[in-house]
N, C-alpha and C positions, 0 to 999 in steps of 0.2 A: 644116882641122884642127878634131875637134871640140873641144866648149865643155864643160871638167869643172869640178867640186866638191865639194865635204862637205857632207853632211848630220848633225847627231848624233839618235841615239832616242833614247828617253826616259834611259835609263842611262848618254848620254854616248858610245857606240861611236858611233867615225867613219865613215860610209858615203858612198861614192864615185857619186858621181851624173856623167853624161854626155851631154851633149846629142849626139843624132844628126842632127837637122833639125828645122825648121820644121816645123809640122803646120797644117790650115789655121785660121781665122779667129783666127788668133795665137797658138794651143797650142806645143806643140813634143813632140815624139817623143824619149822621156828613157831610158837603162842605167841602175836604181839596182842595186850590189850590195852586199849585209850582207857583213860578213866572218863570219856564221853560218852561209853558206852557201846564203840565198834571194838569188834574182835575178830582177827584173822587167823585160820592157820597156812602158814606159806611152807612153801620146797621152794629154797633160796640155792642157786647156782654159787658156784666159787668164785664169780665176779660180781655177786652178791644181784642178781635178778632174779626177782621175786614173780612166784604164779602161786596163787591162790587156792588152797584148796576147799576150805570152808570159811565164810565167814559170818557171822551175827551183827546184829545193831540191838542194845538191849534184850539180850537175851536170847533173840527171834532170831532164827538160820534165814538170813538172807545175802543179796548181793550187793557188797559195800567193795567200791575200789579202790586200792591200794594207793593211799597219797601221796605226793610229791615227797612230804618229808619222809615216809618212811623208804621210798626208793631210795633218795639219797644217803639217808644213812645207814641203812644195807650197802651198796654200793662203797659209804665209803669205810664201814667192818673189815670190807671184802680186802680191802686193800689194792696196791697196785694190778694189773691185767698181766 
């Protein structure tokens, strides 16, 4: 079963994050979805940096990038370096 949670951005909307698996050298392969309507799948490093592997805007596969708030709060999951 996967491993879900919350995220908030900067304004406080709660966004649903999902661990799919392990990625290697301790990353993890993460679903983050806005309820705005972008959805990412990333391969998140153990210092919590994010690279994109797919992402949507309503439903449509296109190129949506990776916002400030979600770096940061990847980054600060990741914990110390």
């Amino acid at each position: 079963m996967p491993d879900t949670m919350t995220m908030h951005d900067y304004s406080g909307t709660e966004v649903e994050v999902e661990k799919l698996d392990d990625a290697g050298a301790g990353g993890a392969r993460l679903d983050v979805e806005h309820p705005d309507g972008r959805r990412w799948r990333l391969e998140v490093s153990r210092s919590g940096e994010p690279e994109v592997v797919t992402s949507w805007r309503d439903g449509e596969l296109c190129d949506v990038d990776v916002p400030e708030w979600l770096e940061d709060n990847l980054k600060r999951a990741a914990g110390p370096a």
